[in-house]
C-alpha positions in Angstrom: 17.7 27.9 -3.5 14.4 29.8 -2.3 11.7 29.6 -4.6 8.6 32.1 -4.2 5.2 30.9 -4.0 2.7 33.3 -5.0 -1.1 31.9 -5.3 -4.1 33.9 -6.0 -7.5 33.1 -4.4 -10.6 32.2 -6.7 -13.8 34.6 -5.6 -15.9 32.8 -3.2 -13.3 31.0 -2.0 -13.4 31.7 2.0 -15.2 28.9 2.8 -13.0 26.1 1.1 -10.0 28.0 2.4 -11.0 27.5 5.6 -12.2 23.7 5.6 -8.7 23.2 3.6 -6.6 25.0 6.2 -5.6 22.5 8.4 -3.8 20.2 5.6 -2.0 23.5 4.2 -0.7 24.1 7.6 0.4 20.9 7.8 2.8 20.7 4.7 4.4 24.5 5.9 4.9 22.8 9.4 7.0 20.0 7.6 9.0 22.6 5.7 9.9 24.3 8.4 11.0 21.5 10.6 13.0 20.8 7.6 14.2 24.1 8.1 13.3 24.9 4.8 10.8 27.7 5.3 11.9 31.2 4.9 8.2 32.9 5.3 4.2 31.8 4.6 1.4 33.8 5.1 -2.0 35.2 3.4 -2.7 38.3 1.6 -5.9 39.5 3.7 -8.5 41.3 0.9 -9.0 44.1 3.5 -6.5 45.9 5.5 -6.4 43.6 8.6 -5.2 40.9 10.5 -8.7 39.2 10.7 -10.6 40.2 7.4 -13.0 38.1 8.8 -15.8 37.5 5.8 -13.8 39.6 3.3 -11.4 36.9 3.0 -7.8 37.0 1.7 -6.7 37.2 -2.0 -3.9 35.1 -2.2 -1.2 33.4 -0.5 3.2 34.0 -0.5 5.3 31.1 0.3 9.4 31.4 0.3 10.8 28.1 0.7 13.9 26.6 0.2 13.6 23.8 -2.7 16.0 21.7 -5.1 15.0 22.9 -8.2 12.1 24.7 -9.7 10.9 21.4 -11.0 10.6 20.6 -6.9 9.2 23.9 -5.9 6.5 23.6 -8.6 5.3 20.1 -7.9 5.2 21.1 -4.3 3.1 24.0 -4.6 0.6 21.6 -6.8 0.0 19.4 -4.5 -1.4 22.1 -1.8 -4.6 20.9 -0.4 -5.6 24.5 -1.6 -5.5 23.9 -5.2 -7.3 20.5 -4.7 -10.1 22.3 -3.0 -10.3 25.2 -5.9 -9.2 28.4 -3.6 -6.3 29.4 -5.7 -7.1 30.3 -8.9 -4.0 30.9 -10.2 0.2 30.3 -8.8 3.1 31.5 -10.1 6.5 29.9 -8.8 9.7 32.1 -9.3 13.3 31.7 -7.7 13.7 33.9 -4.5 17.1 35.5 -4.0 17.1 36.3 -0.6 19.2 39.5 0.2 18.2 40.9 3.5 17.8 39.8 6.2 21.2 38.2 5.9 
């Protein structure tokens, strides 16, 4: 089943989003070699595609996982909520409808 990732960004957070990056890409790249990943992106905090210092305010992650249990322990072990840039991330199931 897809599972929906939604993480929220602490304030002040750019900077260990940034250095933290390259590890978060990482784990997305594995999912979707898997062929697990449905989409990932950030929520830019201004309306752009480069916010540059304004930043982003969260994160969405749809990814196909096992269980909740799976999908849970997989988004807390993101090298973003080691480093303290989300503040808060909610896991739900994701029933995927369209595109089909």
């Amino acid at each position: 089943m897809f599972y929906a990732i939604i993480a929220s960004d602490a304030p002040g957070s750019l900077q260990a989003r940034l250095a933290a990056r390259p590890a978060h890409l990482e784990r997305l790249q594995q999912l979707q070699d898997a062929g697990r990943l449905l989409l990932a992106g950030p929520h830019p905090a201004v309306d752009a595609n480069d916010p540059g210092e304004a930043g982003f305010t969260g994160s969405l992650v749809v990814a196909e996982f096992a269980s909740l249990e799976e999908a849970r322990a997989w988004a807390d072990a993101d090298p973003y909520v080691s480093a303290g840039v989300y503040s808060q991330v909610v896991v739900k199931p994701f029933k995927r409808v369209l595109p089909a």
